[in-house]
Backbone bond lengths (Angstrom), bond angles and torsions (degrees), N, CA, C in turn:
res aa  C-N    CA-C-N  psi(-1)  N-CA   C-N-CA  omega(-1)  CA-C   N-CA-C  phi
1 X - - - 1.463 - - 1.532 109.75 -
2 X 1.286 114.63 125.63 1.532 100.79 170.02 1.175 126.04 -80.16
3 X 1.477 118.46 -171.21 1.242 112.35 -152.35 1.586 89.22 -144.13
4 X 1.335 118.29 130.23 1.414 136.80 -160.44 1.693 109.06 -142.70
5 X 1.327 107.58 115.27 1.434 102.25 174.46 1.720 114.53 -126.03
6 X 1.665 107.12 137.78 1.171 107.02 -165.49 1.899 103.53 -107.38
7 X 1.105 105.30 126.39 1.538 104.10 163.01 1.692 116.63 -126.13
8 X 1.724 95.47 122.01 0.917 101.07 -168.39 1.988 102.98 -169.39
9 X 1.970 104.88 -152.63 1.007 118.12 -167.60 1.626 110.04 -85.87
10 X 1.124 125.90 146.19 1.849 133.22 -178.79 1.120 96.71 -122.84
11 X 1.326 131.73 104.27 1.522 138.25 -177.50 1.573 122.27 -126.39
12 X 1.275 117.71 132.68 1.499 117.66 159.92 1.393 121.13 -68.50
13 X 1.309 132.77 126.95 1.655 125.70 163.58 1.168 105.45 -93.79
14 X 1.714 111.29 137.79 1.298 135.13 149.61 1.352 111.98 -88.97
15 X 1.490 122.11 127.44 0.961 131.64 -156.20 2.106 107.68 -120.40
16 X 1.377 111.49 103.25 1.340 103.65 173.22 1.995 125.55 -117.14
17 X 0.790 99.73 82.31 2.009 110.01 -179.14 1.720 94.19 -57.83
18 X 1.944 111.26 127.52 1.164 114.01 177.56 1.342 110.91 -150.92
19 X 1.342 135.92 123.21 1.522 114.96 170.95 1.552 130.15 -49.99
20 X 1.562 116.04 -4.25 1.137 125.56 -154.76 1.325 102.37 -163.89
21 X 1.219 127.81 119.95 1.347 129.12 174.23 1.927 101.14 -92.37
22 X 1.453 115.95 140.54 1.224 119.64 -170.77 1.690 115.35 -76.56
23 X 1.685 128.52 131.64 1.293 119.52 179.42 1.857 98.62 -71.40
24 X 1.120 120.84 -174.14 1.432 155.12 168.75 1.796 101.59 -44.89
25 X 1.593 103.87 96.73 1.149 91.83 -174.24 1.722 122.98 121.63
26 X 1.260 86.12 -48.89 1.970 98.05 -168.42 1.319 137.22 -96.03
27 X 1.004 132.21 104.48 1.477 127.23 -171.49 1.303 134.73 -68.27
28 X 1.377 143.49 98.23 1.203 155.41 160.91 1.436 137.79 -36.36
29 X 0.890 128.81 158.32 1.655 117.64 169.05 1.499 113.63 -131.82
30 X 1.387 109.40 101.96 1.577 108.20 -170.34 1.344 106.40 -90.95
31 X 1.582 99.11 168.02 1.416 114.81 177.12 1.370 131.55 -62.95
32 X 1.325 138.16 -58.91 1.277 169.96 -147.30 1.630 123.28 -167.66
33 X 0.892 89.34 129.41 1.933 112.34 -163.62 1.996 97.65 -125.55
34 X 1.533 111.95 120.07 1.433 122.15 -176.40 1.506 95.15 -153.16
35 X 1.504 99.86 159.33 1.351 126.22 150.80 1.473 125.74 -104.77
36 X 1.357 112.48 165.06 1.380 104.96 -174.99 1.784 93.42 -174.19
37 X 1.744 97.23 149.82 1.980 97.96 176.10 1.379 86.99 -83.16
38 X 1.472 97.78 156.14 1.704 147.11 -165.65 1.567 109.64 -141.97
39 X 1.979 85.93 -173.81 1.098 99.83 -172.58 1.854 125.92 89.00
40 X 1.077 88.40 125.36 1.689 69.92 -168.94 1.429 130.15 -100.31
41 X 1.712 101.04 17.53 0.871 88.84 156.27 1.572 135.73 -111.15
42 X 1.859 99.61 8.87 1.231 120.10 166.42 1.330 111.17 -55.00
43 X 1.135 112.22 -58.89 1.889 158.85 -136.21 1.771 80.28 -77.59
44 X 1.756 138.04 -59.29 1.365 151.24 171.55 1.636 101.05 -44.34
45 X 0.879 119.92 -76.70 2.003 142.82 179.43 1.734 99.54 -53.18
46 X 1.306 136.69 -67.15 1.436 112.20 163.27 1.695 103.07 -48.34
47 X 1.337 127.81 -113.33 1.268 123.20 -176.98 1.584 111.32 17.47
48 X 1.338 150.80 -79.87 0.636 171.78 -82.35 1.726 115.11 -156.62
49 X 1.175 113.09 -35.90 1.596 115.62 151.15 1.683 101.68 -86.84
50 X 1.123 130.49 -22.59 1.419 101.93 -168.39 1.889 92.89 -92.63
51 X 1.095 136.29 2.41 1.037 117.15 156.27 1.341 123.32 -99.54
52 X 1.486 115.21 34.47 1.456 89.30 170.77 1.747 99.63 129.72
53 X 1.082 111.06 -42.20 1.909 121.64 -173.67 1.155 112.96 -50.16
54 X 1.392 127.03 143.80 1.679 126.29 136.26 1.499 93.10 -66.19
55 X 1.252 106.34 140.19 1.621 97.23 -177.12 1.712 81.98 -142.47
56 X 1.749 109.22 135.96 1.693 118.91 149.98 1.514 125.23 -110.13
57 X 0.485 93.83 94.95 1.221 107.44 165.94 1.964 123.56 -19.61
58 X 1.316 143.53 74.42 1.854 112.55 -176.13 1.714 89.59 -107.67
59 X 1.493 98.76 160.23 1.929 115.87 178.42 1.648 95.67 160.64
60 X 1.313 87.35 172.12 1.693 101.14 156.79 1.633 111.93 -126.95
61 X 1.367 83.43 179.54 1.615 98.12 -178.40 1.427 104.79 -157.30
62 X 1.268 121.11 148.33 2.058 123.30 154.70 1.076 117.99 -29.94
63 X 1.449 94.45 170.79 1.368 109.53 169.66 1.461 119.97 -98.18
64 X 1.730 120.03 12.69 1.158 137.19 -171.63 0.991 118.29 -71.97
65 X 1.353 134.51 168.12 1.895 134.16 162.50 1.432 86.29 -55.32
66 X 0.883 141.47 -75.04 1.295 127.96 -173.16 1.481 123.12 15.97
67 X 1.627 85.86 -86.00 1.281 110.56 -164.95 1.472 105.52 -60.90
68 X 1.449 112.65 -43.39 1.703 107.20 173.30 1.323 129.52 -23.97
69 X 1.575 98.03 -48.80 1.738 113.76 -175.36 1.528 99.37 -73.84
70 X 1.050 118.13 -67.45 1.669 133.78 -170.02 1.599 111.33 -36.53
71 X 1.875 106.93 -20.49 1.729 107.36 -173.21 1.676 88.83 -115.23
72 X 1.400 122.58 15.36 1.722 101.18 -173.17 1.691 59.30 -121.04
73 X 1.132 170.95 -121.85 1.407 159.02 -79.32 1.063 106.47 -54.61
74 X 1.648 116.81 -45.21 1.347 130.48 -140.12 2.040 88.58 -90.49
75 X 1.487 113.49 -35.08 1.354 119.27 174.69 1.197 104.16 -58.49
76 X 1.608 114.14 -72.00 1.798 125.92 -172.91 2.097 97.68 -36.42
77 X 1.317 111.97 -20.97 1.579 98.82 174.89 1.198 113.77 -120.48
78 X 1.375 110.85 18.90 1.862 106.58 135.57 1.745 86.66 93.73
79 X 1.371 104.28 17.25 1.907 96.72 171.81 1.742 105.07 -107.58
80 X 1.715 93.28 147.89 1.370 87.96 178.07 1.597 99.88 -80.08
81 X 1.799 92.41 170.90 1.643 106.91 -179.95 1.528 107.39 -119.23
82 X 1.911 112.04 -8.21 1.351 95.54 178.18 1.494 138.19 -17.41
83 X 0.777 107.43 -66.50 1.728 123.39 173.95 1.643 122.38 -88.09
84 X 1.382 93.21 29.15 1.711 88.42 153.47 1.743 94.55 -134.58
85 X 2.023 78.09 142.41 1.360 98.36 -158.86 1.742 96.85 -107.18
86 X 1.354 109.35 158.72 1.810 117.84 178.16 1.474 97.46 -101.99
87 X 1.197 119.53 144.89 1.727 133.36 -177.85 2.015 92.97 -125.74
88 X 1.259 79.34 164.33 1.673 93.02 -171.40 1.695 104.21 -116.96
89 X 1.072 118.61 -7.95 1.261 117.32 -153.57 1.758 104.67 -118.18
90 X 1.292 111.88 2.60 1.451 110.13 -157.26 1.831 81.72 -142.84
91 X 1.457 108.81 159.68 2.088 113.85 150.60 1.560 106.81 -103.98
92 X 1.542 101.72 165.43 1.465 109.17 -165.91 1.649 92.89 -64.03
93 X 1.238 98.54 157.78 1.363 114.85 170.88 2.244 115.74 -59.75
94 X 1.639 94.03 151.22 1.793 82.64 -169.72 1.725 83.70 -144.95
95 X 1.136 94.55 155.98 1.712 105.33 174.19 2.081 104.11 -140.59
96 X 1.541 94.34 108.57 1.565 103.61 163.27 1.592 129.97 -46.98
97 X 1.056 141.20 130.70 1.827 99.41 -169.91 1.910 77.87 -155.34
98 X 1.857 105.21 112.90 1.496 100.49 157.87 1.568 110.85 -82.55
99 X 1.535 90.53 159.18 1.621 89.75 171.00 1.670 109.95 -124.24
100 X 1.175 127.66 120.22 1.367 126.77 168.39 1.284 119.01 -106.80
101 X 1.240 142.63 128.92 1.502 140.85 167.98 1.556 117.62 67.19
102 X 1.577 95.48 26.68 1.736 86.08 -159.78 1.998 130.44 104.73
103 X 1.314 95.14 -28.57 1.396 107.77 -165.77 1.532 102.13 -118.84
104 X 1.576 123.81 127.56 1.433 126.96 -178.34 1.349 113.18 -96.70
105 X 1.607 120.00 170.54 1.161 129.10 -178.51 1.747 96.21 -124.38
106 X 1.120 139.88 165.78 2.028 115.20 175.64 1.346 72.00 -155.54
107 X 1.211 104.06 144.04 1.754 131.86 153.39 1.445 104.02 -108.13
108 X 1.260 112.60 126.41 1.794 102.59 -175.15 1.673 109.14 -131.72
109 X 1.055 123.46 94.73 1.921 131.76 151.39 1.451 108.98 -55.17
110 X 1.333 91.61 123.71 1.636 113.59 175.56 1.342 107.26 -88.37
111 X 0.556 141.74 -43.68 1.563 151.75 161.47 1.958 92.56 65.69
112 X 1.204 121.25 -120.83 1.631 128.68 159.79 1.154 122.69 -5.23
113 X 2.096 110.01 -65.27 1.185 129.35 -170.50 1.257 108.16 -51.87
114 X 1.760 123.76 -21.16 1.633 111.60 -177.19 1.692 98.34 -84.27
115 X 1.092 140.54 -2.35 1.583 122.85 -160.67 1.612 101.10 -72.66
116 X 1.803 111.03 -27.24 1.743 113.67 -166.23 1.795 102.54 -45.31
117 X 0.914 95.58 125.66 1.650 102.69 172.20 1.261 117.98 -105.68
118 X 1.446 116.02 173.41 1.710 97.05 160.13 1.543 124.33 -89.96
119 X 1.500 118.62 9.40 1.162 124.40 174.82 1.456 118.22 -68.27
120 X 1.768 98.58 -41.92 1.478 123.31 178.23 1.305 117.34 -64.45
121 X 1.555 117.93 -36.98 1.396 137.22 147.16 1.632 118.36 -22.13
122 X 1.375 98.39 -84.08 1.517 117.61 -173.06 1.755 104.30 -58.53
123 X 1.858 120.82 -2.07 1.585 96.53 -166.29 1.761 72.20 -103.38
124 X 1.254 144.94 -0.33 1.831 146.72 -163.23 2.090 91.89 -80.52
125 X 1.446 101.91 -23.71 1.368 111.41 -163.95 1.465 121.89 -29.30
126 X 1.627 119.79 -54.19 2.022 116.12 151.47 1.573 136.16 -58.65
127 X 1.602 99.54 -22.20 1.628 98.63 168.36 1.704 110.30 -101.52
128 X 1.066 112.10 16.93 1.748 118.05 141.68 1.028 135.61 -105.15
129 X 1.285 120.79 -23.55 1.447 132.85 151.29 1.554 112.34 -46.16
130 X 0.893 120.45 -35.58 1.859 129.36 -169.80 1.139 107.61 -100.27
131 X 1.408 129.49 -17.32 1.490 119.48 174.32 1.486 130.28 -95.66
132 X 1.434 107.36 144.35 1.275 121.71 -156.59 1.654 97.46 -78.95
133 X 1.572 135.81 -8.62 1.094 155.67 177.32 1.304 129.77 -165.51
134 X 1.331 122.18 138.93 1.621 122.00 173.91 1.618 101.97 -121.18
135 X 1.416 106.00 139.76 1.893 118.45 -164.69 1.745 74.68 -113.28
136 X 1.303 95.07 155.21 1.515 98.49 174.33 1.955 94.13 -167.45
137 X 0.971 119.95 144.50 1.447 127.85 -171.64 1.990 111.54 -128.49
138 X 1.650 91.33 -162.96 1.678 73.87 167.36 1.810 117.52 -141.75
139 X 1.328 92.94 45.97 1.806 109.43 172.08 1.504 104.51 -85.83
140 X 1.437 127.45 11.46 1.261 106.60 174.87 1.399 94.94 -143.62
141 X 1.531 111.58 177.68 1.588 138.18 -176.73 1.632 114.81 -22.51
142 X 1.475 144.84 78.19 1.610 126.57 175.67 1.272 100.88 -0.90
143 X 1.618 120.86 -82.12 1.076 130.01 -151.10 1.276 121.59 -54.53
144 X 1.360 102.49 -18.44 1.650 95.61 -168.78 1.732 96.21 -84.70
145 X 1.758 117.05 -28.65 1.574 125.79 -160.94 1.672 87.05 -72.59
146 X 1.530 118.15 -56.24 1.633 87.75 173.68 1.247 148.09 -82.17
147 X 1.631 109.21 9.97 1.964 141.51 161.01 2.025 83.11 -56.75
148 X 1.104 107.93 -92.72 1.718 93.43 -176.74 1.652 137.83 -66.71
149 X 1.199 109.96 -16.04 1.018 104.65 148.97 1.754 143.09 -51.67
150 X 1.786 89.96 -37.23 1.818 97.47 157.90 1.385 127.21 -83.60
151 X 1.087 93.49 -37.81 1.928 114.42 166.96 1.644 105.71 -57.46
152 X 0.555 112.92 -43.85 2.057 109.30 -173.81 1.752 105.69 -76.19
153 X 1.400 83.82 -42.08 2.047 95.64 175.89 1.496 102.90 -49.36
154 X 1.443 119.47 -65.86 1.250 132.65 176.84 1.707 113.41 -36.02
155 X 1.163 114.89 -50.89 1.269 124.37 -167.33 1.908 104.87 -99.79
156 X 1.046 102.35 16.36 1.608 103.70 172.91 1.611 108.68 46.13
157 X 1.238 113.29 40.75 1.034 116.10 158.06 1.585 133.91 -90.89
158 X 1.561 147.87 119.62 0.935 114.56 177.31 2.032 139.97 -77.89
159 X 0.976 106.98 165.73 1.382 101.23 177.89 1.539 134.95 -127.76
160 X 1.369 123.89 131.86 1.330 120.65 -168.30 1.884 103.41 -91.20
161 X 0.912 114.15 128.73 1.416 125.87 176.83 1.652 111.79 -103.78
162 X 1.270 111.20 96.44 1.238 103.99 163.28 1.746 128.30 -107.98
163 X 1.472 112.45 94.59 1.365 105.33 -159.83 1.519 113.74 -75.03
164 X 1.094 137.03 57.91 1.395 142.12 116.27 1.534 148.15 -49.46
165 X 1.356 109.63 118.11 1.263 138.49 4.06 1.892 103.59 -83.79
166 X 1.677 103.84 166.36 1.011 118.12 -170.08 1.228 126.46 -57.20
167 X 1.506 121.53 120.65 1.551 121.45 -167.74 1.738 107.18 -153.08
168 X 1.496 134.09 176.07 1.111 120.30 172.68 1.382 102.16 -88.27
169 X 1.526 113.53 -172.58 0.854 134.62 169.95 1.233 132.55 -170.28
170 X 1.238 145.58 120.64 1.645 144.81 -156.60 1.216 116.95 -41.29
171 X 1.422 103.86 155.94 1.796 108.08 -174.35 1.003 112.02 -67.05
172 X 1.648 121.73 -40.42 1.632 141.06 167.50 1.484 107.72 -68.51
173 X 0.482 141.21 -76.27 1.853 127.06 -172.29 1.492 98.60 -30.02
174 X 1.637 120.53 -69.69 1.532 127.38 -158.57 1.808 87.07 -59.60
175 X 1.162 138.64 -22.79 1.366 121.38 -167.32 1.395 104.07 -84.02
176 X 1.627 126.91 -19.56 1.192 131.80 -165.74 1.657 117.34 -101.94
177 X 1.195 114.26 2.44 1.950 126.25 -155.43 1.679 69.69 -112.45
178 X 1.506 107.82 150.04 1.553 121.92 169.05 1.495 123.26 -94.95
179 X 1.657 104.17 -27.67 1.748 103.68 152.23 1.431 114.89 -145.83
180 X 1.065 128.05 150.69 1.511 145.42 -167.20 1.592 96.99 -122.59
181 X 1.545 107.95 114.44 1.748 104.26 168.57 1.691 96.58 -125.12
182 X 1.369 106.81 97.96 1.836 118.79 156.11 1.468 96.05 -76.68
183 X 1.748 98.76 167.79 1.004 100.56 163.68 1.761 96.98 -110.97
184 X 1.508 114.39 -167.05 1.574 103.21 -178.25 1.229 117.43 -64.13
185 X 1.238 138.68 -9.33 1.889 148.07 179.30 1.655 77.13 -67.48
186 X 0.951 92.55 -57.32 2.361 108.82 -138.16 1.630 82.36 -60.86
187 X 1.192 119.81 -62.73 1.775 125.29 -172.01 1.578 102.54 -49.16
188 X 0.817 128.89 -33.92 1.867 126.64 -175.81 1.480 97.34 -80.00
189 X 1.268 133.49 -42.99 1.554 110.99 -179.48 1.251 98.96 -101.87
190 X 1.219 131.61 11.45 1.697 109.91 150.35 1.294 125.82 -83.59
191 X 1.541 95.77 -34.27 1.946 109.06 179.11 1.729 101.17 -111.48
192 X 0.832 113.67 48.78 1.673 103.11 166.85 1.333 133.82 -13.69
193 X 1.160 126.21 63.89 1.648 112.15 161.25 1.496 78.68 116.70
194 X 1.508 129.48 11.89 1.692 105.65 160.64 1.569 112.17 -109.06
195 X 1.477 122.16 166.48 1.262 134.75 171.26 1.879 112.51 -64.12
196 X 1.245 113.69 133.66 1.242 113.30 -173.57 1.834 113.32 -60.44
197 X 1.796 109.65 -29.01 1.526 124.79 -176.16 1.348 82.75 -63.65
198 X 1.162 123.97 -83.81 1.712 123.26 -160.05 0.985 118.21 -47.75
199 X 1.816 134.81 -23.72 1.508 122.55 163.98 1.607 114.35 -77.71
200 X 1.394 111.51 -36.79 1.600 118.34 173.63 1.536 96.83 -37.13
201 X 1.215 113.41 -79.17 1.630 120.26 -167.88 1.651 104.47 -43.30
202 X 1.097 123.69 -46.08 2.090 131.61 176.32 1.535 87.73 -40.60
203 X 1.189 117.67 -76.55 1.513 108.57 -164.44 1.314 117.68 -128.46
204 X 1.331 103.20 83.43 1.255 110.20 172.23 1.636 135.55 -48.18
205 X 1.067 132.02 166.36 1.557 132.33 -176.81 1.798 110.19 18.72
206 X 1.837 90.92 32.76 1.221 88.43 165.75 2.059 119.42 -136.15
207 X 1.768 92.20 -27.43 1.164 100.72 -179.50 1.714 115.61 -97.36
208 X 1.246 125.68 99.73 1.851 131.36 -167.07 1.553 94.40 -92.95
209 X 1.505 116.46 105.92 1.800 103.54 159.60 1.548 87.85 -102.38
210 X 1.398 76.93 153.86 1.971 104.10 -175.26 1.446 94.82 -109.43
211 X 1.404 110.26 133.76 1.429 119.93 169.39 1.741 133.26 -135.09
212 X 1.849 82.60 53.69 1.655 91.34 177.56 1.170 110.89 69.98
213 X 1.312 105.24 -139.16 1.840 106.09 -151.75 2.010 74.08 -85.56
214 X 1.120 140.62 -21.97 1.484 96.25 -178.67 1.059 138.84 -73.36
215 X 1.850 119.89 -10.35 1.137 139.56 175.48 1.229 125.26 117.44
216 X 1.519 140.64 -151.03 1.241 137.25 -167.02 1.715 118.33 -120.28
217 X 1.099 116.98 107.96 1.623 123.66 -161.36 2.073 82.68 -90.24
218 X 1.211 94.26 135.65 2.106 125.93 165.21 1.134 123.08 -157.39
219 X 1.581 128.24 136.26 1.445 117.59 -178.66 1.615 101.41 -97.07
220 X 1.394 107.98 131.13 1.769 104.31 179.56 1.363 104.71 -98.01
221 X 1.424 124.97 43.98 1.347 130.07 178.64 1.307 151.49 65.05
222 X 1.551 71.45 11.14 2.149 105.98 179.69 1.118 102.37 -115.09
223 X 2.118 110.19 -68.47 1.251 123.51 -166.28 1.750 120.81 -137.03
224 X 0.695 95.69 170.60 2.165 99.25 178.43 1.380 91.02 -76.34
225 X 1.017 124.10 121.52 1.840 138.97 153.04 1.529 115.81 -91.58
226 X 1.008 101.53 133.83 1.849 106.39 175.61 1.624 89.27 -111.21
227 X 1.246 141.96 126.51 1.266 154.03 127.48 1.669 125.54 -61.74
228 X 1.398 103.05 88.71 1.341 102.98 -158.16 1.458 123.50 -54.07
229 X 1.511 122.10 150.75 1.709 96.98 166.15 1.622 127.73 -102.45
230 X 0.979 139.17 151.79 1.197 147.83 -120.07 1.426 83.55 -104.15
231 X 1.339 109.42 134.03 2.113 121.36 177.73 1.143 110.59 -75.02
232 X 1.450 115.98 132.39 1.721 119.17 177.97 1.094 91.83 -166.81
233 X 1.420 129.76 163.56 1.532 141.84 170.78 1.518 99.17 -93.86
234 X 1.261 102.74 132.24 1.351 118.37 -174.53 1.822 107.93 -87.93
235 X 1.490 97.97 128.88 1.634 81.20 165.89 1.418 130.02 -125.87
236 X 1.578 85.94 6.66 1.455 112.27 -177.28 1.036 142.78 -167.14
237 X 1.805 128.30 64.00 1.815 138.42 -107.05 1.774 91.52 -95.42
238 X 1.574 128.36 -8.61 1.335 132.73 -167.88 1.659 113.08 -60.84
239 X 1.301 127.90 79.22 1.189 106.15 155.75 2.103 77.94 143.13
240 X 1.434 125.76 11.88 1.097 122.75 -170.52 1.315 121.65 -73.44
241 X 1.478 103.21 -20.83 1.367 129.50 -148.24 2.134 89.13 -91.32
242 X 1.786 92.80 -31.69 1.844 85.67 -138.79 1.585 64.41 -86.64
243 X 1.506 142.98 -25.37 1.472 126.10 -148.97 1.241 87.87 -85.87
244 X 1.286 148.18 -48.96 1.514 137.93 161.10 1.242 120.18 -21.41
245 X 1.122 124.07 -65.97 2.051 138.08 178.71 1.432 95.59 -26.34
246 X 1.786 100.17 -62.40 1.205 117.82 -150.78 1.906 114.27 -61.46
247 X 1.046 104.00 -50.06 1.450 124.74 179.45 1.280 115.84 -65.86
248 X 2.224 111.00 -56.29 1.644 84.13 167.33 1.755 124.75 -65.05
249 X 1.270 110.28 10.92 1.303 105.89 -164.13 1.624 108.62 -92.57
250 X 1.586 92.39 -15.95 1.710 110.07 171.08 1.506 93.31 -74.64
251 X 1.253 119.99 -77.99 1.460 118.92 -162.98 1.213 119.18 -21.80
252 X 1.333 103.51 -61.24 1.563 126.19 -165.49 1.573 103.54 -68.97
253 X 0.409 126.27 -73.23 1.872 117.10 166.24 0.968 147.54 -23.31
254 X 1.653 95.52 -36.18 1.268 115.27 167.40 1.365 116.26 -91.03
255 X 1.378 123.69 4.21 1.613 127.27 164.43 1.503 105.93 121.32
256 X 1.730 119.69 -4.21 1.655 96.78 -173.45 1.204 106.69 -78.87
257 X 1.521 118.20 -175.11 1.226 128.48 -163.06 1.393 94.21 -91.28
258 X 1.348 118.12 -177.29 1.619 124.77 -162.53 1.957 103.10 -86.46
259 X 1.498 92.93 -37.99 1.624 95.29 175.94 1.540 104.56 -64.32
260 X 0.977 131.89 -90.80 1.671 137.16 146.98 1.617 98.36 17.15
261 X 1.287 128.86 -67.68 1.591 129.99 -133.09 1.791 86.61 -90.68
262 X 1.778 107.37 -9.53 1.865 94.60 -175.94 1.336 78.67 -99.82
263 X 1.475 140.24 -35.54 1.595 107.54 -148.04 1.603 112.73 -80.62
264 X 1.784 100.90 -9.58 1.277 135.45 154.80 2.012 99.26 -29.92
265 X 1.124 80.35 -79.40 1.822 110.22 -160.29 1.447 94.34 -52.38
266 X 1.376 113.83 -50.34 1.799 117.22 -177.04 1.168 127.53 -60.66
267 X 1.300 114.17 -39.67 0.975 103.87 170.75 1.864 126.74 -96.32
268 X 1.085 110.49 22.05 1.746 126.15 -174.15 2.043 73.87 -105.76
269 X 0.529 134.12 -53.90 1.323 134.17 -143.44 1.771 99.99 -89.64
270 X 1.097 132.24 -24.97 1.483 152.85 140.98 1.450 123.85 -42.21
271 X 1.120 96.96 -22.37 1.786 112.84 -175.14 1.240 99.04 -117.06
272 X 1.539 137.80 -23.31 1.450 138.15 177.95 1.281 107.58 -70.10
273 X 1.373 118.62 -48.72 1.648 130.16 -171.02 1.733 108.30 -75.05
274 X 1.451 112.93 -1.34 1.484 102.58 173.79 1.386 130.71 -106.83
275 X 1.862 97.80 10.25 1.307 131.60 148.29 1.215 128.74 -86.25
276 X 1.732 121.21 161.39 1.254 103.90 148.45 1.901 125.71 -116.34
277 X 1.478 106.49 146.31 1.115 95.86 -171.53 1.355 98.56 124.41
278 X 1.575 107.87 109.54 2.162 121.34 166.75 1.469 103.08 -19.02
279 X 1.672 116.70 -69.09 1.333 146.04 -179.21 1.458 121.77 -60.08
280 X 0.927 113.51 -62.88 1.347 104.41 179.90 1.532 139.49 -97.47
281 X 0.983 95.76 16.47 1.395 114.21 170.99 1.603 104.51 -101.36
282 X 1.144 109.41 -30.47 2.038 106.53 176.29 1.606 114.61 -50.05
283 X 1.139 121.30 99.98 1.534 136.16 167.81 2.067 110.28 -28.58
284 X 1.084 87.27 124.09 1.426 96.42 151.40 1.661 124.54 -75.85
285 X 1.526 123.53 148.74 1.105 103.74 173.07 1.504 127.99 -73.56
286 X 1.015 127.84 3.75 1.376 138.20 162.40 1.726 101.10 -71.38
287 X 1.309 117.54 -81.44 1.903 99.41 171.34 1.260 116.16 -17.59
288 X 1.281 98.44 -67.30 1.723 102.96 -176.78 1.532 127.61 -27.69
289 X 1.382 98.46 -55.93 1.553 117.09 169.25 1.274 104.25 -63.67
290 X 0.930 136.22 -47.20 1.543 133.18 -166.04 1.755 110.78 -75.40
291 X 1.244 113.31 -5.46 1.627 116.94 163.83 1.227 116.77 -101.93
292 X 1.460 94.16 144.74 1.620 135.80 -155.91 2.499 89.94 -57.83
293 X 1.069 110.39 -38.50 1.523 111.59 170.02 1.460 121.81 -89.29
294 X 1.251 113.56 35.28 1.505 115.67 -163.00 1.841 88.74 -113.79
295 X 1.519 108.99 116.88 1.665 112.60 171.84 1.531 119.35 -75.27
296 X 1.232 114.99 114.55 1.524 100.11 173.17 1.569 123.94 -52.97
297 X 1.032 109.62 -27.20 1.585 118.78 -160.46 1.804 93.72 -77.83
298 X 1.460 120.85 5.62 1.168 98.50 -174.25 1.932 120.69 -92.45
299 X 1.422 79.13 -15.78 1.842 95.38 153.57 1.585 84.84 58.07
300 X 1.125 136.78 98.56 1.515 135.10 172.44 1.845 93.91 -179.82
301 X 1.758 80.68 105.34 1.858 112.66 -175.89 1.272 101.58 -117.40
C-alpha cells in the first residue's frame, strides 16, 4: 500500500443551495442550509484514503467541538491524525460555499489552518521521509508550504503542489515540487502575463492545468495533451478539484503513467460532482470499479 501524506487545511463547510445568489445589499431566500467536513486539504486525504492510500494526515485545528468532529471524520476514513495539532488561540478553520445551478462561490477563514508553521513542519521530518508522496495546497501559512517544500527536496521526496486557492509563490519552491496542478485562475497568478502552451512546454510531465469540464492540459515532452474530462451533469462541482489531487495522487504512486494517473483523477472527480458535498461525493475505490470508464489494467488495490 502506498503511503501518501497530506499537509494541509481541516475545514468545516457551510453549505447554502439558492436559485439566486444575492447582489450588494439584497436579501434572498435560499433553498437548503447544511454542513459538511472541508478544507482541502482534508477533502485531498479522504479522496485519497478512500482509494486505496495509507494516507496521514499533518494541519491544525481548535480547540472547539468543531475540531472534535473534523479529527474523528478524518479517523472514521482510516487517516492518521498523528500530526495534526489543536491550537488554543485560533477556531478550526470553516469555508462558506453558495451553490447556484450546480456551480459554487466559497468564502474560506482559515482561522487554525494559519497556526502550521515551519517549526511544525520540520517536527513531520520521519513521516516524509517514508512517503511515497506529499499533497500540499494553499489554505495554510506560505511559509510553512516552502518549510516542506525544501524539507521534502532534502529528503528526496516528491511533492504535489496544488496552488489552491490562488496565491504566489517562489521561483525556487515551484522549481523544487515535481507537479503543480493550477487551475486557469491559479496558472495566471503563478505565471503572470505568460501563455499556458509556453509554460506546459517549461515543465513538462510536470505542470497539469485543469480546465473544468474540458479536462486536463500536460506536455509529455513531444506535445500539449488535453486529457479529456468525462460528461456528467454536475450537481455539485465543490471539492472536484481536491478529489482529482487526491486520486491522481493514487495512480501515480502506484506506477501509472502520468496520462493514465489524470484519466485516473477525471474520472474520480466525475463521480464527486454527481453528489453533493466536498466529502461525500468522493468515490470509493470500489465505485470506481463499478463505472462503465473504470480500466482494469490499472491494477490499483
Amino acid at each position: 500500500m502506498v503511503k501518501i501524506t497530506v499537509v494541509g487545511s481541516i475545514s468545516t463547510d457551510f453549505i447554502i443551495e439558492t436559485e439566486k445568489r444575492p447582489e450588494v445589499g439584497e436579501t434572498v431566500e435560499g433553498e437548503k442550509f447544511s454542513t459538511a467536513f472541508g478544507g482541502k486539504g482534508a477533502n485531498q486525504a479522504v479522496a485519497a484514503a478512500r482509494l486505496g492510500a495509507q494516507v496521514y494526515m499533518s494541519g491544525t485545528v481548535g480547540q472547539d467541538t468543531f475540531a472534535d468532529e473534523l479529527l474523528k471524520n478524518l479517523e472514521n476514513n482510516h487517516i492518521s491524525t498523528n500530526n495534526v495539532e489543536r491550537v488554543t488561540h485560533l477556531s478550526s478553520g470553516a469555508a462558506f460555499i453558495t451553490i447556484q445551478d450546480g456551480d459554487n462561490a466559497i468564502v474560506y477563514i482559515p482561522g487554525a489552518n494559519n497556526a502550521l508553521t515551519p517549526e511544525r513542519i520540520e517536527k513531520m521530518r520521519d513521516d516524509l521521509k517514508t512517503s511515497d508522496l506529499v499533497i500540499v495546497q494553499n489554505e495554510v501559512p506560505v511559509d510553512a508550504i516552502e518549510k516542506l517544500i525544501q524539507l521534502c527536496d532534502e529528503l528526496d521526496t516528491p511533492v504535489l503542489y496544488n496552488p489552491a486557492p490562488a496565491r504566489e509563490l517562489s521561483a525556487e519552491a515551484i522549481e523544487k515540487v515535481h507537479f503543480i496542478t493550477p487551475n486557469e485562475t491559479e496558472f495566471a497568478v503563478l505565471f503572470p502575463g505568460k501563455k499556458i502552451e509556453d509554460v506546459l512546454v517549461r515543465y513538462p510531465n510536470k505542470l497539469l492545468v485543469t480546465a473544468g469540464s474540458e479536462g486536463v492540459y500536460y506536455y509529455d515532452g513531444n506535445e500539449v495533451r488535453l486529457v479529456p474530462a468525462n460528461k456528467v451533469k454536475p450537481i455539485d462541482t465543490t471539492g472536484a478539484g481536491d478529489t482529482f489531487n487526491g486520486a491522481f495522487a493514487v495512480a501515480w504512486t502506484n506506477g501509472l503513467s502520468i496520462y493514465e494517473s489524470i484519466k485516473f483523477g477525471n474520472l474520480a472527480a466525475s463521480l464527486s460532482i454527481q453528489k453533493m458535498g466536498a466529502q461525500s461525493g468522493i468515490p470509493t475505490l470500489e465505485e470506481m470499479k463499478g463505472s462503465e470508464s473504470y480500466e482494469k489494467e490499472w491494477h490499483i488495490e
